[in-house]
C-alpha positions in Angstrom: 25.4 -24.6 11.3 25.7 -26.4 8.1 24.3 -29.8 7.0 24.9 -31.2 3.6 24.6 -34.8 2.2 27.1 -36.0 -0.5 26.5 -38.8 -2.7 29.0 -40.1 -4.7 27.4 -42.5 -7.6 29.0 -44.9 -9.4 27.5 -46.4 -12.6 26.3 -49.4 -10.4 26.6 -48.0 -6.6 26.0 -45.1 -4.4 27.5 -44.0 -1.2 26.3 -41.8 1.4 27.6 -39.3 3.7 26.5 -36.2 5.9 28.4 -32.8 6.4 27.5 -31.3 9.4 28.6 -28.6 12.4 30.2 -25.5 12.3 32.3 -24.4 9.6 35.5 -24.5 11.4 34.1 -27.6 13.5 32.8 -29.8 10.6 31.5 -33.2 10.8 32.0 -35.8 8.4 29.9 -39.1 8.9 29.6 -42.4 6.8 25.4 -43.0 5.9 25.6 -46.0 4.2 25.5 -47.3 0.6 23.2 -49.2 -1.9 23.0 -50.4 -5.5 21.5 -48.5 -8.8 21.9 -48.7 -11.9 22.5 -46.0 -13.7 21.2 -47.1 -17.2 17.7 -46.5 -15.8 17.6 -43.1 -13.5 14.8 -44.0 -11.5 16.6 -47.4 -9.8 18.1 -44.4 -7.8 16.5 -43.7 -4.0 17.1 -41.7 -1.2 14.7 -43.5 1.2 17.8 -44.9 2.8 18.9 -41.7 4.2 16.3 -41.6 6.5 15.6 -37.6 6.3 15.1 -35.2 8.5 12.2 -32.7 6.6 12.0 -30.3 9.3 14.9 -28.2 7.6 15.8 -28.3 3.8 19.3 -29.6 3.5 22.1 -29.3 0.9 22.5 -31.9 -1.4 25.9 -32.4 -3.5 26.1 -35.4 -6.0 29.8 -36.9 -7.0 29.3 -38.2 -10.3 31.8 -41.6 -11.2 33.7 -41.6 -14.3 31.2 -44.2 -15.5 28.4 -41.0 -15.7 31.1 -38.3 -17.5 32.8 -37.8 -20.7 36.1 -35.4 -20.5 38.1 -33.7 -23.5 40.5 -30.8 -23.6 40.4 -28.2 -26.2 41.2 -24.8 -28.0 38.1 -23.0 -27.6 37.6 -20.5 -30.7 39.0 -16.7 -30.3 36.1 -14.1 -30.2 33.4 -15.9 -27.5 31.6 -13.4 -26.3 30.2 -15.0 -23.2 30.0 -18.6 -20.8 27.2 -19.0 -23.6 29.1 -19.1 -26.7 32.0 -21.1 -24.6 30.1 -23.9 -23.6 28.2 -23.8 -26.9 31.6 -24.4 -28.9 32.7 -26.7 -26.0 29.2 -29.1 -26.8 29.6 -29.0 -30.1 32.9 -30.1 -30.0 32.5 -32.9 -27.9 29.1 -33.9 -29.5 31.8 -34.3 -33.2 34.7 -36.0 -31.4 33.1 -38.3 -29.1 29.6 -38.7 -30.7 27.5 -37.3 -28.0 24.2 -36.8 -28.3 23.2 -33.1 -26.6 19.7 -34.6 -25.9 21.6 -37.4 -23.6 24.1 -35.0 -21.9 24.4 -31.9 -19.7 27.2 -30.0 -21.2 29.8 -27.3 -18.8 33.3 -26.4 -19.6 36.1 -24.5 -17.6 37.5 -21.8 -20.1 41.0 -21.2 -20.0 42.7 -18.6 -22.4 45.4 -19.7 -25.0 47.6 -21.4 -24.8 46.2 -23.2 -21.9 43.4 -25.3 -22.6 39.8 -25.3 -21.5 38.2 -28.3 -19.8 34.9 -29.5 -21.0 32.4 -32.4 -19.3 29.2 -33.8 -19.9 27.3 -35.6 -17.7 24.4 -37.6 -18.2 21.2 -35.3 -18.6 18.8 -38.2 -17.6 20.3 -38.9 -14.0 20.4 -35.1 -13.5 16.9 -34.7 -14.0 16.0 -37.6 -11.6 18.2 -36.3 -8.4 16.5 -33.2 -8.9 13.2 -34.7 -8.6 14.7 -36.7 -6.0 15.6 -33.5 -4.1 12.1 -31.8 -4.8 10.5 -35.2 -3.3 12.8 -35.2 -0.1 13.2 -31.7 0.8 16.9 -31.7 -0.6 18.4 -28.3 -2.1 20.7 -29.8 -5.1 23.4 -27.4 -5.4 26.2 -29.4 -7.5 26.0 -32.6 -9.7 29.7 -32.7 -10.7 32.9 -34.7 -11.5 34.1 -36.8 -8.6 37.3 -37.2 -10.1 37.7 -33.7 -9.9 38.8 -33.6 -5.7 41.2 -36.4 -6.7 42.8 -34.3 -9.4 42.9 -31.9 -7.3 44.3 -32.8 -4.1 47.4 -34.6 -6.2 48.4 -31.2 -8.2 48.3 -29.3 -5.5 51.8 -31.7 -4.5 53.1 -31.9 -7.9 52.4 -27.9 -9.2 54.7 -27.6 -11.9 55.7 -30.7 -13.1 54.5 -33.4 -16.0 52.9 -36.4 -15.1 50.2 -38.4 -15.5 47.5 -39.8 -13.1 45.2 -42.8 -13.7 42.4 -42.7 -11.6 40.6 -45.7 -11.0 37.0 -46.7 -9.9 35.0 -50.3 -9.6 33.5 -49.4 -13.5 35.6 -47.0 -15.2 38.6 -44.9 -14.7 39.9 -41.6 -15.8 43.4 -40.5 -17.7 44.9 -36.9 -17.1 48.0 -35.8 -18.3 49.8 -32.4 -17.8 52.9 -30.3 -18.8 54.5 -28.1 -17.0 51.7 -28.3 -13.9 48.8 -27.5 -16.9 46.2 -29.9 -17.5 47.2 -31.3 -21.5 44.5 -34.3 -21.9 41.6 -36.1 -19.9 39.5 -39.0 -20.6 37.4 -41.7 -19.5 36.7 -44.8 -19.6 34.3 -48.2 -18.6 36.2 -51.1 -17.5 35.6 -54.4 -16.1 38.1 -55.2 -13.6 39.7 -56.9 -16.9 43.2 -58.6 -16.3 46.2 -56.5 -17.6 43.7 -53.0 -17.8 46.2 -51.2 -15.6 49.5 -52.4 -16.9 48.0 -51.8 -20.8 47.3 -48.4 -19.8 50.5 -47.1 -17.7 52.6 -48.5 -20.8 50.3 -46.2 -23.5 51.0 -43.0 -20.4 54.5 -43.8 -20.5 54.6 -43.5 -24.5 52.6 -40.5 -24.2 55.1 -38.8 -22.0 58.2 -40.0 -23.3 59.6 -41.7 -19.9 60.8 -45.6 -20.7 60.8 -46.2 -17.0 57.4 -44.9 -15.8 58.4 -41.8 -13.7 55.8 -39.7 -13.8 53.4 -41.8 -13.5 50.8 -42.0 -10.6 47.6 -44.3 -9.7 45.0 -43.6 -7.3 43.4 -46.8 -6.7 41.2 -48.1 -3.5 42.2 -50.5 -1.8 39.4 -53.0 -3.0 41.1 -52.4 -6.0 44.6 -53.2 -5.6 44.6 -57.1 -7.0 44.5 -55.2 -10.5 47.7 -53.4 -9.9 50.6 -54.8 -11.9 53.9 -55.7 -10.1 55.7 -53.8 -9.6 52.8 -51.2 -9.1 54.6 -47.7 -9.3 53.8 -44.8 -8.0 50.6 -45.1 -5.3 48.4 -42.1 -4.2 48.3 -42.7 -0.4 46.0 -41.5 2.4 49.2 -40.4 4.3 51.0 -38.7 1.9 48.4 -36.4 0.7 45.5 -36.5 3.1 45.4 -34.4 6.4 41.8 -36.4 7.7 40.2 -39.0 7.9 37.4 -38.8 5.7 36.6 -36.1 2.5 33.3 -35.1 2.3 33.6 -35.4 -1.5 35.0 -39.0 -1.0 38.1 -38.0 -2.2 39.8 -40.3 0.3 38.5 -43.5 -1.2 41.1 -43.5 -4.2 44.5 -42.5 -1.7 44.9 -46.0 -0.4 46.8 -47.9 2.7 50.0 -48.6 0.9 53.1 -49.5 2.2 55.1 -46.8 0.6 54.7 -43.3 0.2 55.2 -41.1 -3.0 
């Protein structure tokens, strides 16, 4: 039997749900959701989830593009070690996007030239507070990582070796990734504030970035809550049909393929 909870937090909002059952049997189950505010860690509670202490559970925590900072980047030849990698990776993201390595947990996926390696930080602060959180309610963290990660994921695996580009937009920020050739070439994020014209603005700046006058290559994954910010017409749509085989994602996943009319 497994039993895990998954949050997935937002700069302003977290959501709740429980994994449960048999590996090959697995239940997925909505908990709820609730406000915080994620310039001051300790707005963030658990007593919602109404936990059972008699056996420790899993916890895995989605963190919202509002709560990362993504760059791609030629790590040096001659790294010894995961050490030295994430080392060069901080310091490289602490001189080109002005970190602070107090503020920020740092992690990066190597990848050996010419491919390039994937480095994240994540806010240090909140970090410290869910494991706290998970001391005071019995809670095993095992991951605090990238929600935009499952979403990447789940759309390269239809699109292997191709270029494109896939904004991927939540209620406070969004992320940018580009690729060539099926490898990862550039990812960033950014805060937003449902501002008029955001989505259009950025397509056009993917569209000079990848050379295509008339957009092709060009996906969103935006939740349906979301879709009065989509320009007309809208382009290419993640939806729940065309790349989802359930329901519901434990990693909540689902929430940026939405209901849309058309498939990609």
């Amino acid at each position: 039997m497994i039993e895990v909870i998954h949050l997935y937090l937002s700069g302003t909002r977290v959501m709740a749900r429980r994994e449960s059952g048999l590996p090959w049997r697995r239940r997925i189950e909505p908990l709820g959701e609730w406000d915080w505010d994620m310039s001051r860690p300790a707005s963030l509670t658990l007593d919602a989830l109404q936990l059972n202490h008699k056996r420790r559970v899993q916890l895995q925590v989605h963190a919202g593009s509002a709560l990362c900072k993504f760059m791609t980047l030629d790590l040096p030849a001659g790294l010894r070690d995961a050490q030295e990698q994430r080392a060069a990776a901080q310091a490289h993201m602490q001189q080109e996007l002005g970190l602070n390595g107090a503020d920020w947990s740092f992690t990066v996926d190597a990848a050996t030239a010419p491919l390039k390696s994937v480095a994240c930080a994540l806010r240090r602060a909140v970090l410290a507070h869910l494991q706290l959180l998970s001391e005071r309610h019995g809670l095993r963290l095992v991951s605090f990582a990238p929600y935009v990660t499952g979403v990447w994921n789940l759309f390269q695996s239809a699109h292997a070796d191709a270029t494109l580009a896939l904004l991927a937009l939540e209620h406070d920020a969004f992320t940018l990734c580009m690729a060539r050739a099926g490898q990862l070439e550039s990812i960033s994020t950014l805060g937003h504030r449902c501002e008029p014209g955001l989505i259009e603005r950025e397509v056009r700046r993917l569209a000079l970035a990848l050379g295509t006058e008339d957009r092709a290559g060009i996906f969103l994954a935006v939740p349906d809550s979301l879709s009065a910010m989509l320009p007309a017409p809208a382009g290419a749509i993640l939806t729940d049909t065309a790349y989802l085989k359930k329901e519901l994602y434990a990693d909540f996943s689902d929430l940026l393929f939405g209901h849309a009319k058309e498939q990609v």
